[in-house]
C-alpha positions as CSV (number, residue, x, y, z in Angstrom):
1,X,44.4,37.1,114.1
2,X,46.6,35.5,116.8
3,X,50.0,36.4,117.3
4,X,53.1,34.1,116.9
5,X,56.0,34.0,119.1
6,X,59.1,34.9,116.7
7,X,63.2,34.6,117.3
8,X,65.0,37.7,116.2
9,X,68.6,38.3,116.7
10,X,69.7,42.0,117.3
11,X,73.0,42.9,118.4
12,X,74.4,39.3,119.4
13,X,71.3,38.7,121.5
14,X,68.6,36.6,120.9
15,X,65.0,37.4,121.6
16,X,61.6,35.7,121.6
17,X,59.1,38.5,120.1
18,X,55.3,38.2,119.4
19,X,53.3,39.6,116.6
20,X,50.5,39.1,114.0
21,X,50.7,35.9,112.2
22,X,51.4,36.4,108.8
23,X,54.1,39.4,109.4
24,X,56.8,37.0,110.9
25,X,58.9,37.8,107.8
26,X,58.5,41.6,107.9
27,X,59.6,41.4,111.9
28,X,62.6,39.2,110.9
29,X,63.3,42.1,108.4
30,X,63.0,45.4,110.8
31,X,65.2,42.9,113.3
32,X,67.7,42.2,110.5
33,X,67.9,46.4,109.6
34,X,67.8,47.5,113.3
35,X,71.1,45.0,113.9
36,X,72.8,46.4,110.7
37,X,72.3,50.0,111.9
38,X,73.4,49.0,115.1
39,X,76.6,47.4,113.7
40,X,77.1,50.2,111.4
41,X,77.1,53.2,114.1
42,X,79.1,51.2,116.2
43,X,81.8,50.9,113.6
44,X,81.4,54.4,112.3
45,X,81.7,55.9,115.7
46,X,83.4,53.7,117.5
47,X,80.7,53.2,120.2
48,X,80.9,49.6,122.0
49,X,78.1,50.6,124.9
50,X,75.4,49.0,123.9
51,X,73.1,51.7,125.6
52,X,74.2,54.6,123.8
53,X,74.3,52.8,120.0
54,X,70.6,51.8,121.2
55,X,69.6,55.5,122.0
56,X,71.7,57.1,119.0
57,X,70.1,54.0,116.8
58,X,66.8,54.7,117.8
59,X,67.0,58.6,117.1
60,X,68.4,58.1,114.1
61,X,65.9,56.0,112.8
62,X,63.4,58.4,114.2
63,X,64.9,61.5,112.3
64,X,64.1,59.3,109.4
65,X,60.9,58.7,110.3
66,X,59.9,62.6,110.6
67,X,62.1,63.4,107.4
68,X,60.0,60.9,105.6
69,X,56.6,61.8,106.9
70,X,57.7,65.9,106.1
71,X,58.3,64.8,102.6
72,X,55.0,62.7,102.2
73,X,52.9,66.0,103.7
74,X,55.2,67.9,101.2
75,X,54.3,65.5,98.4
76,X,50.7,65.3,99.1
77,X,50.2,69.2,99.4
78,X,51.5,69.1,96.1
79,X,49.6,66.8,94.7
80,X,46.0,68.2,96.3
81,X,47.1,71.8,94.5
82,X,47.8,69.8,91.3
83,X,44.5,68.1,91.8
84,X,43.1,71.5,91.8
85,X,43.9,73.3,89.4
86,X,43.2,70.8,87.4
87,X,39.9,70.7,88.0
88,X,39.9,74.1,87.9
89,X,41.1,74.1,84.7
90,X,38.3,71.1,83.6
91,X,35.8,73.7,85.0
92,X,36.8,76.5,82.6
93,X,36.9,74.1,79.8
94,X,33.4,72.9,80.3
95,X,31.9,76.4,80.9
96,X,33.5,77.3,77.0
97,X,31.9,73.8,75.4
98,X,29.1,75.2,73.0
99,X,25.7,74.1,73.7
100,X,23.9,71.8,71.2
């Protein structure tokens, strides 16, 4: 796959960006959140330098990140003991089956 030069806008500036062909629209999209996060903290808190919405942006998205990824690990732990003792359960059904 070759990559495609794409125009996003963040934060009042423009910028050419490449990536895969065929995820132009999903790039536009992250662009489109980033910027509306960016806006967001800045009005919340106030903050006009652009460095430090950038930074506090960034972590923020990254505590979301980890938060998420806890919760899958969380969920899938969950789901492998589920898994389990379910077969554990098929196992003492099948051992009770009378033989023919």
């Amino acid at each position: 796959m070759s990559n495609q030069a794409v125009e996003i806008q963040v934060y009042g500036r423009s910028f050419k960006v490449n990536c895969p062909a065929g995820q132009e629209d999903a790039l536009r999209a992250a662009a489109a959140d980033f910027d509306q996060r960016l806006k967001d903290l800045s009005e919340r808190t106030k903050i006009t330098n652009a460095e430090q919405l950038l930074m506090f942006t960034g972590l923020n998205i990254c505590n979301e990140l980890h938060s998420e990824r806890q919760e899958q690990q969380r969920n899938a732990e969950k789901l492998s003991n589920r898994i389990n003792e379910m077969e554990d359960l098929l196992e003492k059904a099948l051992q009770y089956q009378p033989k023919r």
